[in-house]
N, C-alpha and C positions, 0 to 999 in steps of 0.2 A: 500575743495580742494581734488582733484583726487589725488592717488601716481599710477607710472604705474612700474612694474617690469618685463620687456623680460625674457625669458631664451628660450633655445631651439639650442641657435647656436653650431658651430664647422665647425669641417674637412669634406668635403664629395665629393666624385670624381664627376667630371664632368658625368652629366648624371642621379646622383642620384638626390634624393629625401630629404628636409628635415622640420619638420613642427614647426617653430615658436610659443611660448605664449606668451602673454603678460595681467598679472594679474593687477586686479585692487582693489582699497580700497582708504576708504577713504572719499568717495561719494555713489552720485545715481548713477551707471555704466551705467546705462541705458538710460540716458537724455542725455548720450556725442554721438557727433560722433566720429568716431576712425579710424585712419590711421598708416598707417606703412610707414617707409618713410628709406633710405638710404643713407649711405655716404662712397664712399669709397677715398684710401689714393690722398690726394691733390686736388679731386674732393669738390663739393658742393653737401650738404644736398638735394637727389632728393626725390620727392614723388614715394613710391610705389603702392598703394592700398589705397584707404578709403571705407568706410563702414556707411551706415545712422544708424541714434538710432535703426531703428526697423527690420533692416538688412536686410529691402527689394530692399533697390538699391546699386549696389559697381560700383569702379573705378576704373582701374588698367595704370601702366603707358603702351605706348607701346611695352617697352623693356619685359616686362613679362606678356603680355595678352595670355591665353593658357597656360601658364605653372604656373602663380598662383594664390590662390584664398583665399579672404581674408573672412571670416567668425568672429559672435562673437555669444557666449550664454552669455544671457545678468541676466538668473540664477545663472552664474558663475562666474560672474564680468570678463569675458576673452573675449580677440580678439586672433584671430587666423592666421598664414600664412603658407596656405599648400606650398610650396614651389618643383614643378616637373622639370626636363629636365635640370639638374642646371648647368650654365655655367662657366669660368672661371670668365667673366665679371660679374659674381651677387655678386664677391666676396665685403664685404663693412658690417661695420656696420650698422645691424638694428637698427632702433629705434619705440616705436611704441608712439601714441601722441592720444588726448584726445580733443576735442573742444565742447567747450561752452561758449554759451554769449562772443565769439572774445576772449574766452579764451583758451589760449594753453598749454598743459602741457606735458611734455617728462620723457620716462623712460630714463634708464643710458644707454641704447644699450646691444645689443649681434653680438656678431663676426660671422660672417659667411666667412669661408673659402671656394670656390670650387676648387682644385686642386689633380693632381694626383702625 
């Protein structure tokens, strides 16, 4: 079984920039597909981004198509989210998630604030 651990989040004004990790262990990192997915207060768990095993096709929702972009080095057991042009509304914890065989697995999340 996969473990995933985020970090990357915080504070960052509206307009900046911020880039997401999300590490893995535990497993073959390489056999999962991997998304990033968010929730912020009182809302529901939305999808952000996924990523196939071999990082040749991704998905983004269309709330952040253009402004970001989900990668993984599958050497480094990491998925990644560049995160540009950040809005007030991205504000939400991330989470990033792990699939195989209809299996799902979740890190603990990272907070992302956009505010000035």
């Amino acid at each position: 079984q996969v473990q995933l651990v985020e970090s990357g989040g915080g504070l960052v004004q509206p307009g900046g920039s911020r880039r997401l990790s999300c590490a893995a262990s535990g497993s073959i990192f390489s056999i999962y597909r991997m998304g990033w997915y968010r929730q912020a207060p009182g809302k529901q768990r939305e999808l952000v981004a996924t990523i196939t095993v071999s990082g040749g096709s991704t998905n983004y929702a269309d709330s952040v198509k253009g402004r970001f972009t989900i990668s993984r080095d599958n050497a480094k057991n990491a998925v990644y989210l560049q995160m540009n042009s950040l809005k007030p509304e991205d504000t939400a914890v991330y989470y990033c998630n792990a699939v195989k065989d209809g299996i799902v697995t979740w890190g603990q999340g990272t907070q992302v604030t956009v505010s000035s």
